[in-house]
Structure formats: C-alpha cells, structure tokens
N, C-alpha and C positions, 0 to 999 in steps of 0.2 A: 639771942634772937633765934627761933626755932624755925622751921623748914617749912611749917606750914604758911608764917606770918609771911618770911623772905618770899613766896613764891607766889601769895595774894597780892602781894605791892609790886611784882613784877608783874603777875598777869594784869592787872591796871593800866601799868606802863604797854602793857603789850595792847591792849584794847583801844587805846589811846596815840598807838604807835603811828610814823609816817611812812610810806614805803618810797625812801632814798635810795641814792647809789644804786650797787647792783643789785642790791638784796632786801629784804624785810628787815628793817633796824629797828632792834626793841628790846630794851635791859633784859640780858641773860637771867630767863627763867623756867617752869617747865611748862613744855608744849601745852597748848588748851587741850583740855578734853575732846572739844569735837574734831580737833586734827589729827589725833593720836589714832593709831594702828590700833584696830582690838584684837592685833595676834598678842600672844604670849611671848614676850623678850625673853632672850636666854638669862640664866642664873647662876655666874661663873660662882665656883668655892674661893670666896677670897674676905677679906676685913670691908673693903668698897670697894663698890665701881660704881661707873657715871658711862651712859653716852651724848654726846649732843651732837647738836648742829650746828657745821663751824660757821655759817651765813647768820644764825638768827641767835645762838647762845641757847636754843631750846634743850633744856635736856628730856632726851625721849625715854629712857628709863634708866634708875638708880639702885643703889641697892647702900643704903649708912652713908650716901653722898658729902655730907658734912659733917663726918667724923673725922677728930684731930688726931694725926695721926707722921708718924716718923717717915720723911720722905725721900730717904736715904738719896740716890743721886738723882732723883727726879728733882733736888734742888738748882740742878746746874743748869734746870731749864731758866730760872729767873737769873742765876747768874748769866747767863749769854745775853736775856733779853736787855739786862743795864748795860750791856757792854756794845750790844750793837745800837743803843739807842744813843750810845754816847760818840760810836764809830759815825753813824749818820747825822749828827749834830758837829761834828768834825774838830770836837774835842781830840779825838783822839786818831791813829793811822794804824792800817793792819802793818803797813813797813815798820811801826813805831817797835824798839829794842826795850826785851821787859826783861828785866833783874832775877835771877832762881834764886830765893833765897833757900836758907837751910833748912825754914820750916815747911816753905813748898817742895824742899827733895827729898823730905824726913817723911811729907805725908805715905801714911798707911794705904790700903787697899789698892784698885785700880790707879794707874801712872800712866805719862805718856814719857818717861825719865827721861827727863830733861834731867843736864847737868847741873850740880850745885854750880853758883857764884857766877855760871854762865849767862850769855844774854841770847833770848830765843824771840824770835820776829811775836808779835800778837797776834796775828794772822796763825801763825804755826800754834800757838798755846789756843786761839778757839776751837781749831780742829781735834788738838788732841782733849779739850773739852768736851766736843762732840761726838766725836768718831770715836776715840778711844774711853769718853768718861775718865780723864785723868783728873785724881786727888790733886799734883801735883801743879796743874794746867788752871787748877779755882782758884788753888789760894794762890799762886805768882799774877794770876789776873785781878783778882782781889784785892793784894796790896799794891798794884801797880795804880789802878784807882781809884780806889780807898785808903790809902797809907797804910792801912793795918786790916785785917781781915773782918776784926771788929769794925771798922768804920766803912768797907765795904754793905758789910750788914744790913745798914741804915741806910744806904740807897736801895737793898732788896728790900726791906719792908715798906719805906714811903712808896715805891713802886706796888707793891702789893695792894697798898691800900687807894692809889691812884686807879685800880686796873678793877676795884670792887673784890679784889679774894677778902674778906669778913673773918677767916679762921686760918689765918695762917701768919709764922714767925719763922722769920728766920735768923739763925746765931752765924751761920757760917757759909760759906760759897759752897763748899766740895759737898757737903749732905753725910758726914763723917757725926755719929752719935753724938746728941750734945742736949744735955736737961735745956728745956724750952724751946728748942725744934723742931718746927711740926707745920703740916698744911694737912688740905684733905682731899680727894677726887677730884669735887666739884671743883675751886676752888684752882687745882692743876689745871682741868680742862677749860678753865677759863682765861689760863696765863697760857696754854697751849694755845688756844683762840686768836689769843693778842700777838705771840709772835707770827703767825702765819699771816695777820691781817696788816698787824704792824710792819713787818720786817720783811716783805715776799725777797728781798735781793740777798738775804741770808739765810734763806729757809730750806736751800737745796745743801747745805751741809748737812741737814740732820739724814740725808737718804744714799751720803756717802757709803762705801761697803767696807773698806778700809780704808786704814792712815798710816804710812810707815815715816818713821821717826830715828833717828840715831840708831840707824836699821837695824828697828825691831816693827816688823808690819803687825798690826794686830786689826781684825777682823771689830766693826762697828756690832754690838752687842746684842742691837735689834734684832730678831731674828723676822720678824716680820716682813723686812723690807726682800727678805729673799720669797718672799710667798705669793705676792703679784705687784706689779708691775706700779699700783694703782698706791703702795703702802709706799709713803716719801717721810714718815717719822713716828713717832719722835722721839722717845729716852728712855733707857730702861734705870732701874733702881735695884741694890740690894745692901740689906744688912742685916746680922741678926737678930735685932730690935724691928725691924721694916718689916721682912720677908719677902718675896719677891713682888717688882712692883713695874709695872709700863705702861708707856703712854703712844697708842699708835694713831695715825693716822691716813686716809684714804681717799682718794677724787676721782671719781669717774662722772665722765662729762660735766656738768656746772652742781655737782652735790659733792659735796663734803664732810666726812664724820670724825669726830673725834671719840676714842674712848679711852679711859682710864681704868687701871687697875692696880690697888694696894694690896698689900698683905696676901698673897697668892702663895701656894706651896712649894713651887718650884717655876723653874723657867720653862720647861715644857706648859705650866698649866697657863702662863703667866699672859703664853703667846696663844694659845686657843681659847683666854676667854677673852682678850682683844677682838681678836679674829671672830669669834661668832657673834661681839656682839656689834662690830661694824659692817659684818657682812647681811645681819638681820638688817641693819639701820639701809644697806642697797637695794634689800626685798622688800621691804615694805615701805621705804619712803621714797620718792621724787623731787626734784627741786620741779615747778613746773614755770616755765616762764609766762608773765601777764603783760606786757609791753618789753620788747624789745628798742632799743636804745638805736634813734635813728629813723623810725620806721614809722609812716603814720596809722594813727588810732583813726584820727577819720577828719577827710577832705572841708571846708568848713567856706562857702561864698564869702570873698573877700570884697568890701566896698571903701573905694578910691585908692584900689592899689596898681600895682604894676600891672599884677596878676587878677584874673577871678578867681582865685579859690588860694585857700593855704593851708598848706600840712599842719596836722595838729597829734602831736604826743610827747615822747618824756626823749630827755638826753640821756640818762643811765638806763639799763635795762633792770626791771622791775619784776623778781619771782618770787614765790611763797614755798615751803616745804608742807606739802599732801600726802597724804595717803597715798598711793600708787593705785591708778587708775580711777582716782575721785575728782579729776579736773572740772566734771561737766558742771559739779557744784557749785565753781566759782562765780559770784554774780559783780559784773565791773561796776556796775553804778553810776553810767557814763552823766555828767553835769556842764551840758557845754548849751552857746548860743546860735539861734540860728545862722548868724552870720556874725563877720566883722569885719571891722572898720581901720584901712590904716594909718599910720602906722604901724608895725609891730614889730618887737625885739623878741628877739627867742628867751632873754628870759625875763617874759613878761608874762604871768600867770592866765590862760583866760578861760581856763574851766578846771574840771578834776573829775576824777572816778573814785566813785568809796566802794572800796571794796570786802566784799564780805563769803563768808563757803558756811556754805550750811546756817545760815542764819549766825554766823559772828563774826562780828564787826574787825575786820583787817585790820585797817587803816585808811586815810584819805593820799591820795596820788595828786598832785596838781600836774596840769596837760598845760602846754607852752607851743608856741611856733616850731617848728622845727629851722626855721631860719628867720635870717628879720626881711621883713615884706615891707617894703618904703612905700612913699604913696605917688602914686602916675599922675602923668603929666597933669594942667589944668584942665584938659580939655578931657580926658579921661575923670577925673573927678565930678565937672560939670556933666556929661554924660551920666555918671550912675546917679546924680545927685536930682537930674531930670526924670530917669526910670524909679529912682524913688518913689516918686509922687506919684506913679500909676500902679502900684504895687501892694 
C-alpha cells in the first residue's frame, strides 16, 4: 500500500472525525493541507524521519516515513510496551523474579549485566531495558513471557498490527541484526504514540538519567533529555546495519511532539535533527483549546426545572493543533435550542458544534448538561407551563 493511498483514507477518517476526550481523535494520518505551517521543516541527513502530533497522530512533516528499515534498539520500544500492558492487565508483577538465562548474559552489545542463572526483580530488567537499553534485559523479559524469544516475537507483532504499524516485523526483543527485522519512522512514532497514551504510569522511566545495577551506573543514552527540561523520551538505536537512530519526545503546556529519526550518521547528528525538528513543531504549531471541560459553552432557559437556565458544553476538554496564531479561523458551528425542558442527565446529548478552520470540516462535538437538572416541584412546572401560553 503506498503513502499516498494510506494518507487519503486517513484524511477521510479525519474529515469524518469526532472531537472526544482531550483531543482531536482521528486515524494517524498527515496533517490536512489547510492546517499545515507553510514554513519550511528542517531536513535532518538521515535514511527517515517523521514528526507528528502526539494528540492527533498527524504527521507534520517526513522525509521516506515508511521505509523498512533495521531498528536496532528502537525495538525495545514495543518490547516494553507488551510487557507493561501485561504489567497493567495484572498478568504479571514488577516484584515478580525473572530467570538470566545464558543466552540473555551471552547477549552482545549494550547490557545492564545481570548475572547468568541469577534471578533479577522485572521491575529492575525494565529499567535496565530502558535506562540502560540492555541486550541482556529483552531477551531474559522475552523469554520470561514468551517462553522463548521467538515466541515473545508474536506478541510484538500481533501488537503491531493491533496498534496500525502496516510495515513492521519483528524476530527478536533486543533489536540485535536479524534477516526479517525491520519497522520504519512512521510506524515507530506511532508505537511511540501508543505508549505515552497508553501507558502514562510507565512513561516517566523513559526520562530517567541513569540506572546503576550490580554497581555499574551507566548514563540513559538519550542525550536529549539533558537539553530541556520539556524532552521526557524516548530511545535511542544503534547498529551497523541501522546507523544511528532516536526517537525523542517533548511537552510544553498541553502540545506534544513526537520525532523520529533512522539511519543518522552519528550520535551527535542523531540528537540535532530530533531537536530541530521538534522544536520547529513549538514554533510553528499550537495545541489551541475549543471548549474546556467543565466550563459552559452557553447558559440555555431551562422549563420545569429546579432551575431557570442550565449550563450547556462538553465534559473533556476539546483542542485542535493550528498553525500558531490562526485561532481566529476557527468557526464553532454552535447547534443548540432555544430552550429546554426537564429533565436532564449530563449525558444526554442536546445540541453540538461542528467545527471547522478555514473552511474544513473538523468534526462534530455534541454539547450535553454540564450536570443533571431534575425537574421542580408541581407547582413550579404548573407555573412555566402557564407562562407558556403567553409566550
């Protein structure tokens, strides 16, 4: 399936979208043209990159986004995320004691050395999965639930294919060279996506700075997260099939970016085209909020209630990602009636806003009570039901 098809059946989805929850929900695809920045995105030297947005899955600009490609330890991002979805489904315990076998203290490259035949807490082998990217920390997590590294495997790919990554396989946990291994940008910054949304109660390990183990401290690899305050992940990659490879991330106030980068020429390059191309993504975009969660959108004449009048808008808060300084664009499309009637439950639909920027179509919002409004005494009902009739 080629990039242009995948990203027309997303913007469908996106045109078509509802705005839930906190955010704009709409199948990860790329930005519509009318909301896209017309600055020029930076152009790191690398195989791909991708940036997006972690609220909506937009990516705001690519460069070979779904090329397959070696993802050396950027693998260990989907190994963590099977492991903490099985941690929170209470399969399993970070207290729980995991076995080193010979071939998790044999593995090659980066370690968090644990001892052979030893048994080291799970809780201790995701850190050193994280913090330190240990070889050694994938595969003793991988055959503790999967039985074999191969049959770990097949939780990371049903997962993949669960989560929409379209171009990616995976043979092994650690991300150690292996014929038929492979993801691509996009694809990572989508499984980036998922843990940060999925998992917020495990997501502050990836912005550890160190991890000391069988006291040897080693320094977490990102170099990013020493660069401000705002960088809390996620993983860097290297092999020399790969080349250098990271995936960072950034939040300042309710925005969130994600970028990706393969195949870079070194670690120095690896951490400045992250960096410029999520610090473009602070300059030029905005999260901008369109109802706030709680707050009313607008006061609405209530009849035979306790009350006369009832608050009327959403219980999540409801924002779009814009251009920076294009808010005035945004047109609510407010659909309510002149009054109402009660009873009413908060979630009971009774109008909506369709919203749209610059002539294209958001989504539609349905408006609800902000609490449930019962209906007043008889003699209050008989009352408005008298004003009726003059009215």
């Amino acid at each position: 399936m080629n990039n242009l098809f995948k990203y027309s059946i997303g913007l469908i989805k996106v045109f078509g979208a509802l705005l839930l929850s906190s955010q704009l929900i709409a199948a990860p695809a790329v930005i519509p043209q009318q909301l896209k920045t017309q600055s020029a995105s930076p152009n790191p030297n690398a195989n791909s990159w991708v940036l997006m947005d972690a609220a909506t899955g937009w990516v705001l600009a690519a460069k070979d986004e779904q090329k397959e490609l070696d993802p050396a330890s950027l693998t260990k991002l989907m190994t963590a995320y099977v492991v903490f979805e099985l941690l929170e489904q209470g399969k399993y315990s970070a207290s729980d004691n995991v076995f080193i076998s010979n071939k998790a203290w044999k593995a090659p490259g980066s370690r968090m050395f644990a001892e052979v035949n030893s048994q080291v807490s799970l809780g201790d082998l995701l850190k050193g999965l994280i913090i330190q990217s240990g070889n050694d920390s994938a595969i003793a997590l991988a055959e503790h639930v999967g039985g074999t590294e191969e049959g770990f495997a097949i939780l990371m790919n049903e997962k993949a294919q669960q989560l929409g990554m379209l171009n990616s396989q995976y043979k092994n946990s650690s991300g150690l060279p292996e014929e038929g291994h492979y993801t691509t940008a996009y694809d990572t910054a989508v499984l980036s996506r998922a843990i940060i949304r999925d998992h917020p109660g495990f997501y502050h390990l990836f912005s550890v700075r160190s991890y000391k183990y069988n006291d040897i401290d080693q320094p977490n690899r990102n170099n990013l997260l020493w660069r401000h305050d705002s960088y809390d992940g996620l993983k860097t990659g290297y092999t020399k099939a790969a080349g250098y490879c990271l995936v960072g991330s950034a939040k300042r106030e309710n925005t969130r970016f994600i970028a990706v980068v393969m195949g870079s020429e070194s670690k120095k390059s690896r951490v400045q085209a992250v960096q410029s191309l999520i610090e473009f993504g602070f300059a030029k975009y905005e999260t901008a909020p369109i109802f706030k969660a709680g707050q009313p959108v607008k006061s609405l004449p209530l009849f035979k209630g306790q009350v006369d009048a009832a608050d009327i808008g959403v219980s999540s808060t409801v924002s779009v990602l814009l251009p920076k300084g294009e808010a005035s664009k945004l047109d609510l499309g407010l659909a309510l009636p002149d009054k109402l009637s009660a009873p009413l439950s908060r979630q009971q639909a009774v109008g909506s806003a369709n919203l749209s920027f610059n002539g294209l179509a958001l989504g539609k919002v349905e408006l609800t009570p902000l609490q449930d409004y019962p209906t007043g005494s008889l003699w209050t009902q008989l009352v408005d039901m008298i004003r009726s009739q003059f009215q």
